[in-house]
C-alpha positions as a Markdown table, in Angstrom:
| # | Residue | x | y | z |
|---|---|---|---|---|
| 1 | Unk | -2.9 | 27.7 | -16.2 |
| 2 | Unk | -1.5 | 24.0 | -16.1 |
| 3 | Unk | -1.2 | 22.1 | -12.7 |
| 4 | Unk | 1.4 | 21.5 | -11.2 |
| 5 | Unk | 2.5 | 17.9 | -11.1 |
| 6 | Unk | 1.1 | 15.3 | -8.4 |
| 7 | Unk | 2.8 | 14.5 | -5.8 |
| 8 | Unk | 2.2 | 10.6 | -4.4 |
| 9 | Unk | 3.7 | 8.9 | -1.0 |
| 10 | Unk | 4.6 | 5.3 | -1.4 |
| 11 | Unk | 5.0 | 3.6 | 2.1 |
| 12 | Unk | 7.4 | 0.3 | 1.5 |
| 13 | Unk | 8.9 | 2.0 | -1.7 |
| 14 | Unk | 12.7 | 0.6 | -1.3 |
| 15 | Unk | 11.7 | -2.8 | -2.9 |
| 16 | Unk | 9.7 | -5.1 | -4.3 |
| 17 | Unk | 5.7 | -3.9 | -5.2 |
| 18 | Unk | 6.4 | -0.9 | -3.6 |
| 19 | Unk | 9.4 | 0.5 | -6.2 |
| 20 | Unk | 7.5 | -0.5 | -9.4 |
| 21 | Unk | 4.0 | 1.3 | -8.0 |
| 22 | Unk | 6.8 | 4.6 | -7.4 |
| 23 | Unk | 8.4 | 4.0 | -11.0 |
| 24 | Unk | 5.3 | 3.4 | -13.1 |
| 25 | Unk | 3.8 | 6.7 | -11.0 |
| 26 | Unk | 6.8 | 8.6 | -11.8 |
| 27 | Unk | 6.7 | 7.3 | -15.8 |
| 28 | Unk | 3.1 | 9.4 | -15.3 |
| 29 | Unk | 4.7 | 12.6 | -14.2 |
| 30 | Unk | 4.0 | 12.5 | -10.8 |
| 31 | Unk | 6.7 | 13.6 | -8.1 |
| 32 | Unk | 7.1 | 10.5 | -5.6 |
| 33 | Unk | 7.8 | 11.0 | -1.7 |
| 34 | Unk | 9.5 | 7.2 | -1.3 |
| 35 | Unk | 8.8 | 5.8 | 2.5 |
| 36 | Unk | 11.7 | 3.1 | 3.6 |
| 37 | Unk | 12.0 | 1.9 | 6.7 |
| 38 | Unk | 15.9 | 0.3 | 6.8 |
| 39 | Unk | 17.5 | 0.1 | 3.8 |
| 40 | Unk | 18.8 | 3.8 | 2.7 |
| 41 | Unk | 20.7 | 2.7 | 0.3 |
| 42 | Unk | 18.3 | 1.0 | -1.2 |
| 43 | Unk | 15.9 | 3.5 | -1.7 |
| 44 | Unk | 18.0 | 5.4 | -2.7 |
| 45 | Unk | 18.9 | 3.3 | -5.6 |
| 46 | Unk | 15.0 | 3.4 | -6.1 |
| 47 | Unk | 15.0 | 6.9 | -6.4 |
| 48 | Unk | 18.3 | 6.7 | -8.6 |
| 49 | Unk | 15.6 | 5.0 | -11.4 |
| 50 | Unk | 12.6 | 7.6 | -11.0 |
| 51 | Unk | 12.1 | 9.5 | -14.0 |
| 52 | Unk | 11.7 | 13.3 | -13.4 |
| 53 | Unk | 12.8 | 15.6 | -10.4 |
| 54 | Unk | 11.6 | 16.5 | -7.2 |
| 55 | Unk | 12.0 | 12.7 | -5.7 |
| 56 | Unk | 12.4 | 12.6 | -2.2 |
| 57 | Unk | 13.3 | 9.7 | 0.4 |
| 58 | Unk | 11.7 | 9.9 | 4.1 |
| 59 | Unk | 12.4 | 7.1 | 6.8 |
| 60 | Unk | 10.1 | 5.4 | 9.4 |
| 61 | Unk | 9.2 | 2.1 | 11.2 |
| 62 | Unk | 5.0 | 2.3 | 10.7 |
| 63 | Unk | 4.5 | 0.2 | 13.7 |
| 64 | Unk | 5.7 | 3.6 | 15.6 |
| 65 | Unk | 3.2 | 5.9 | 16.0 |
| 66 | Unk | 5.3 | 8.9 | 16.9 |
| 67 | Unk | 7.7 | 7.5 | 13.8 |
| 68 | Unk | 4.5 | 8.2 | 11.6 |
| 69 | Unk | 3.8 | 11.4 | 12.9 |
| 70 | Unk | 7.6 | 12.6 | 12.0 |
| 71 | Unk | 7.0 | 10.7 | 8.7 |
| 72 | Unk | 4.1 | 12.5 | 7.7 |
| 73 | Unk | 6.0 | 15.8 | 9.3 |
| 74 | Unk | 9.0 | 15.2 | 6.7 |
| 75 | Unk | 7.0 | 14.6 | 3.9 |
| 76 | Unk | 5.0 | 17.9 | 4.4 |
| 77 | Unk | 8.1 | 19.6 | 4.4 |
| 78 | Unk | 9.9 | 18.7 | 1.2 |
| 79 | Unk | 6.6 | 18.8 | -0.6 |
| 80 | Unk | 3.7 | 21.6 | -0.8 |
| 81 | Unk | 1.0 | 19.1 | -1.1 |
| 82 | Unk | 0.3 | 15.3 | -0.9 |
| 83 | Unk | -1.9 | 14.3 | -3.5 |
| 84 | Unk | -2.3 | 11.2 | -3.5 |
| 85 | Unk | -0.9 | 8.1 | -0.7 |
| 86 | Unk | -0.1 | 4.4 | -1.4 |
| 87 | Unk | -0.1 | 2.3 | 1.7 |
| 88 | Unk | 1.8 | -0.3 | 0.3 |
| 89 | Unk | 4.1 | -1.2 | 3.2 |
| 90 | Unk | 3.1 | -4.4 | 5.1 |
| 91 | Unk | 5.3 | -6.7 | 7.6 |
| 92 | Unk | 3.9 | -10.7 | 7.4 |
| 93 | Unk | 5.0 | -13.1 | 10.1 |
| 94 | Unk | 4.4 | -16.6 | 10.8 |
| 95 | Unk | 2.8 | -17.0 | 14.2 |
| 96 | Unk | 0.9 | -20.4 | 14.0 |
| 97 | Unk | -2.1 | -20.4 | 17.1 |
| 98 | Unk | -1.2 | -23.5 | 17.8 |
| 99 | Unk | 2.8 | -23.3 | 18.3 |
| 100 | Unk | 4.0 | -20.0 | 18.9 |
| 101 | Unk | 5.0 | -19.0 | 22.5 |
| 102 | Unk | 2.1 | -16.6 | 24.4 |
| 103 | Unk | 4.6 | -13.5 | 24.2 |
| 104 | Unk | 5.8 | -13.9 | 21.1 |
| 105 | Unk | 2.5 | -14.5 | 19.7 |
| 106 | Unk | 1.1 | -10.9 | 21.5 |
| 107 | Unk | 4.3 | -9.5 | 19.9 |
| 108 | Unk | 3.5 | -10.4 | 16.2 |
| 109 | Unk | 0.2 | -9.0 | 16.8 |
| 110 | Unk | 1.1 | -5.8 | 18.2 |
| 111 | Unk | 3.9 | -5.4 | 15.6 |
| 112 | Unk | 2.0 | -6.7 | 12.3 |
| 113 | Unk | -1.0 | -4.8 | 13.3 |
| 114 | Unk | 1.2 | -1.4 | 14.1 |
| 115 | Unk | 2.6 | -1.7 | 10.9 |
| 116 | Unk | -0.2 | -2.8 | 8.1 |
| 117 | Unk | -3.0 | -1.0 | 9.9 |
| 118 | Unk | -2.6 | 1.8 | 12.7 |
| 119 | Unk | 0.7 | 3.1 | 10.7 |
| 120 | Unk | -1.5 | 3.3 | 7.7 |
| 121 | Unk | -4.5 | 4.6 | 9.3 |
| 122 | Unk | -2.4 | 7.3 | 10.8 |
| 123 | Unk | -1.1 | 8.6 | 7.7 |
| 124 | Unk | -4.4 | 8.3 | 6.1 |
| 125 | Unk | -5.9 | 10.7 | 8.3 |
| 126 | Unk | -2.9 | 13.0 | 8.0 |
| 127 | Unk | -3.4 | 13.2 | 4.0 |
| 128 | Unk | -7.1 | 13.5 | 4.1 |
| 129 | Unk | -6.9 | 16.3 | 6.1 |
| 130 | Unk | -4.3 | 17.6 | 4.4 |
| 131 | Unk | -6.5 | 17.2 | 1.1 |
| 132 | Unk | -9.7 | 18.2 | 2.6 |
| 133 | Unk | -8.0 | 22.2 | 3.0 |
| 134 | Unk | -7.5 | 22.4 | -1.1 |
| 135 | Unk | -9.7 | 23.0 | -3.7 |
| 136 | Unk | -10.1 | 20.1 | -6.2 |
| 137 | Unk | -7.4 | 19.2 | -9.1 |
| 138 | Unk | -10.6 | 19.1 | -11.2 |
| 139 | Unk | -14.1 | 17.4 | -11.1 |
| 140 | Unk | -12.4 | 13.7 | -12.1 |
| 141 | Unk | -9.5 | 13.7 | -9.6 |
| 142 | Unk | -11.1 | 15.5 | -6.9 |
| 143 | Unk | -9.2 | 16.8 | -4.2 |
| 144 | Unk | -7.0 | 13.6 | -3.7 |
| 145 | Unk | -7.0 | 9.5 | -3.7 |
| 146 | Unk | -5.7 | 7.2 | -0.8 |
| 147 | Unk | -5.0 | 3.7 | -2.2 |
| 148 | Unk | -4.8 | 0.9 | 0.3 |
| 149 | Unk | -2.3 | -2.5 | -0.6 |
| 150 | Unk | -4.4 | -5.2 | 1.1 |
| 151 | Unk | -4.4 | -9.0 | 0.9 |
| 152 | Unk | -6.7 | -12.2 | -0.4 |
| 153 | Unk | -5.6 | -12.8 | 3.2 |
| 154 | Unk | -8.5 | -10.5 | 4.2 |
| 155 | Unk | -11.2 | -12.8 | 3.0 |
| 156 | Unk | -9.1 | -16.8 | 2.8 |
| 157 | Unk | -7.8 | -16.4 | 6.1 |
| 158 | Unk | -4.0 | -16.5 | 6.9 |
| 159 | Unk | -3.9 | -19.9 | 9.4 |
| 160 | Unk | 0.4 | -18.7 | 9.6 |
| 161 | Unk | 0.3 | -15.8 | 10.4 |
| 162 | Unk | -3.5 | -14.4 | 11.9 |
| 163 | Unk | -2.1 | -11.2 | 12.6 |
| 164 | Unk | -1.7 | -10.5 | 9.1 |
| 165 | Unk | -5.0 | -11.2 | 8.0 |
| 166 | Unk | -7.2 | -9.5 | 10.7 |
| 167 | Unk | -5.2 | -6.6 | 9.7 |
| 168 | Unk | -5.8 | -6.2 | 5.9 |
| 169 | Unk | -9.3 | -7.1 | 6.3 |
| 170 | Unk | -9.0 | -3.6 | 8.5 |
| 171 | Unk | -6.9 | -2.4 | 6.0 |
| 172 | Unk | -10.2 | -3.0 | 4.0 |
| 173 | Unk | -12.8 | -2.2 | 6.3 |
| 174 | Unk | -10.6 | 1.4 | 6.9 |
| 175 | Unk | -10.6 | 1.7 | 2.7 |
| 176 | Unk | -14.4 | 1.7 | 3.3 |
| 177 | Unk | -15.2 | 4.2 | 5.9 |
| 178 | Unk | -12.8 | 6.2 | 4.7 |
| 179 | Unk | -14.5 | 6.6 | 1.3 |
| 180 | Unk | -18.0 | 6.8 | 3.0 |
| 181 | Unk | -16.7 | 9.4 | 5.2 |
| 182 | Unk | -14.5 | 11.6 | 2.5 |
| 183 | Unk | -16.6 | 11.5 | -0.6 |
| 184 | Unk | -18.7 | 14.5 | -0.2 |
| 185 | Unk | -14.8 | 16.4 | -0.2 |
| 186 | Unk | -14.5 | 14.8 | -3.3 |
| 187 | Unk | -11.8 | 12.6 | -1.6 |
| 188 | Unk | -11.6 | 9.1 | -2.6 |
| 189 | Unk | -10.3 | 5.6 | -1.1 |
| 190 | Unk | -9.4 | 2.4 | -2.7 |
| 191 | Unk | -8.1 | -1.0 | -2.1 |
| 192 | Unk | -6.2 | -3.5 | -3.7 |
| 193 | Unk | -6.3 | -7.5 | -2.5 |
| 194 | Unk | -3.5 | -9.4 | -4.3 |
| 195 | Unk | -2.5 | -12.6 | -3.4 |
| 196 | Unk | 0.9 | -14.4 | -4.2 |
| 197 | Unk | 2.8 | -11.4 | -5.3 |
| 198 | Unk | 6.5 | -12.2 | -7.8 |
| 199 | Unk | 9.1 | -10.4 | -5.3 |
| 200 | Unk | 12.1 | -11.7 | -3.8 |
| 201 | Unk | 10.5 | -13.0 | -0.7 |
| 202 | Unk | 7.1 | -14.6 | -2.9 |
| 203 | Unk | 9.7 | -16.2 | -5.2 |
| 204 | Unk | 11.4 | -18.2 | -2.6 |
| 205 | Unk | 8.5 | -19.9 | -1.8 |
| 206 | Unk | 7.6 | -20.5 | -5.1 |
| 207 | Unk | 10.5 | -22.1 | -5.4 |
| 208 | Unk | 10.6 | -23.8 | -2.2 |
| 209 | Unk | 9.1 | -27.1 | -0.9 |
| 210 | Unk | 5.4 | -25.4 | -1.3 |
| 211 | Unk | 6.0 | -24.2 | -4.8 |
| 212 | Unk | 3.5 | -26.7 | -6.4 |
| 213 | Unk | 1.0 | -26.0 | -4.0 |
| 214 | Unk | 1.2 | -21.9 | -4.3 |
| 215 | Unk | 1.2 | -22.5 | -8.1 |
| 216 | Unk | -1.8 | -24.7 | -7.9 |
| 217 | Unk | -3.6 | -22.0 | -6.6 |
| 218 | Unk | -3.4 | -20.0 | -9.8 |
| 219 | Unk | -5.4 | -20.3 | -12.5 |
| 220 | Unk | -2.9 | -18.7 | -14.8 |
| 221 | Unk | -0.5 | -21.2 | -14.0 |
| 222 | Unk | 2.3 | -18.3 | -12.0 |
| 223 | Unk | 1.8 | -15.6 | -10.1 |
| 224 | Unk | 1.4 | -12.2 | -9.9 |
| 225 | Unk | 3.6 | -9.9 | -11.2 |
| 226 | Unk | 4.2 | -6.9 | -9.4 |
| 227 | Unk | 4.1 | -4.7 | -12.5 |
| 228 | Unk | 0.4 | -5.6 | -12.8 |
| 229 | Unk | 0.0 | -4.9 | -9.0 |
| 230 | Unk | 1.3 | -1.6 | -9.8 |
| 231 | Unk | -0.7 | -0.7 | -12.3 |
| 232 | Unk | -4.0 | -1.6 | -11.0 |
| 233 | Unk | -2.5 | 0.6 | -8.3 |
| 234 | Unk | -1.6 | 3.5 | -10.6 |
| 235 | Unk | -4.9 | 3.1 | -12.2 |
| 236 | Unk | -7.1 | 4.0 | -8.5 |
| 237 | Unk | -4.3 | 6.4 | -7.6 |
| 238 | Unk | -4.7 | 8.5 | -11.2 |
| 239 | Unk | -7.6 | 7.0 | -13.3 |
| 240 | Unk | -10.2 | 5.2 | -11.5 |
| 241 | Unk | -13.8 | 7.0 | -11.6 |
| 242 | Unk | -15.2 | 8.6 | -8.4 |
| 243 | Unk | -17.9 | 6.4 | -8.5 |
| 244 | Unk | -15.7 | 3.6 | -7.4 |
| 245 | Unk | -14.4 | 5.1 | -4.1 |
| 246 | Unk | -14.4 | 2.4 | -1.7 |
| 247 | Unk | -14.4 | -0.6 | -4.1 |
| 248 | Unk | -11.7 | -3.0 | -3.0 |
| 249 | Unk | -10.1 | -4.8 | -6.1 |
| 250 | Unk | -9.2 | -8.7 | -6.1 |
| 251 | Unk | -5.4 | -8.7 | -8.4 |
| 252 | Unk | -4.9 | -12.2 | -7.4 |
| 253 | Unk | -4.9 | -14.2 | -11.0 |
| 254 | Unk | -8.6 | -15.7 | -9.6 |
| 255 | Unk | -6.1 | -17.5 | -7.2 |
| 256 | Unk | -9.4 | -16.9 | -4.6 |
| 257 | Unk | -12.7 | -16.1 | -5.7 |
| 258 | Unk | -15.2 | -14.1 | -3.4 |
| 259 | Unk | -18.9 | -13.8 | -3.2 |
């Protein structure tokens, strides 16, 4: 008897990486529960594009905790099972130490590290659990996959906005326990560290007063594109071996290096 199609949640899937990581999943069959947190129309647009059926559109700021819960709640409704969840979603705001007002500094803390690593830790709790009460797809998928969108920021440092690093190394260090924790459910946890990123908001800076510099960085003389995000994505979410649960992969166009 064939299975029934997989069903992914893409946080951050109105725009940018988040919408080709939905479209490329959904060229692969799979039924896609699209996370936005304004832009309705948007995403709905998104959605609009999706190959297939069964596409579904589910609001929520991630920095709210009781906002993920009803998330999670919504998505659990329109579909039977989750099998697989992209934390793609991330909010990035300059907050220099050295310049930025004491509350407004505590503020982009609290908010950047509600949404890019409590949010996302909330939900990935809510699918593992959810996955851990179902038999496995098959021996190579196992019982589901939870792919986390980090940052080169993790490792470089982010001297703009510290917030933002501290919380994809978490974003990282969750990956990792996660993936310790859930591989004897054959449950399995990956993330991805990009840098410089070719959306709307990357290209203005590219573009900008800094351009030289960001490009400078890269080896390959631009930056990434998000349909090669996306697919290195796709590939953990659908394709990557068990054996590499808890890697954490570097998509940054050897912009930065780690040992």
């Amino acid at each position: 008897m064939p299975h029934p199609p997989l069903t992914a949640l893409v946080t951050g899937a109105s725009r940018g990486i988040g919408a080709v990581i939905a479209l490329q999943l959904a060229a692969r069959g799979v039924v896609i529960a699209l996370h936005y947190h304004h832009n309705a129309a948007l995403a709905a647009a998104v959605r609009e594009r999706l190959p297939g059926h069964g596409h579904t559109l589910h609001q929520a700021a991630l920095e709210d905790p009781v906002a993920v819960d009803q998330l999670w709640a919504s998505v659990s409704a329109a579909h039977p099972c989750i099998d697989v969840l992209i934390n793609n979603a991330g909010l990035f705001q300059d907050h220099p130490p050295l310049t930025t007002e004491a509350t407004a500094w505590t503020d982009a803390w609290q908010r950047t590290l509600g949404a890019n690593l409590i949010g996302p830790a909330q939900l990935a709790r809510h699918a593992a659990s959810a996955m851990a009460q179902r038999a496995p797809r098959d021996s190579a998928f196992g019982r589901g996959r939870l792919v986390q969108i980090s940052s080169r920021g993790a490792f470089r440092g982010e001297p703009e906005a510290p917030a933002y690093g501290a919380s994809k190394a978490g974003l990282n260090a969750l990956s990792q326990s996660l993936a310790k924790a859930l591989a004897p459910l054959a449950i399995y946890a990956y993330s991805l560290a990009p840098g410089w990123v070719a959306t709307d908001m990357a290209v203005g800076h590219v573009n900008g007063p800094n351009g030289a510099e960001i490009l400078a960085q890269h080896p390959l003389g631009r930056i990434t594109q998000p349909e090669e995000l996306a697919q290195a994505a796709v590939w953990c979410a659908l394709d990557a071996p068990a054996a590499m649960t808890g890697a954490i992969l570097d998509v940054n166009g050897a912009s930065y290096l780690r040992t």
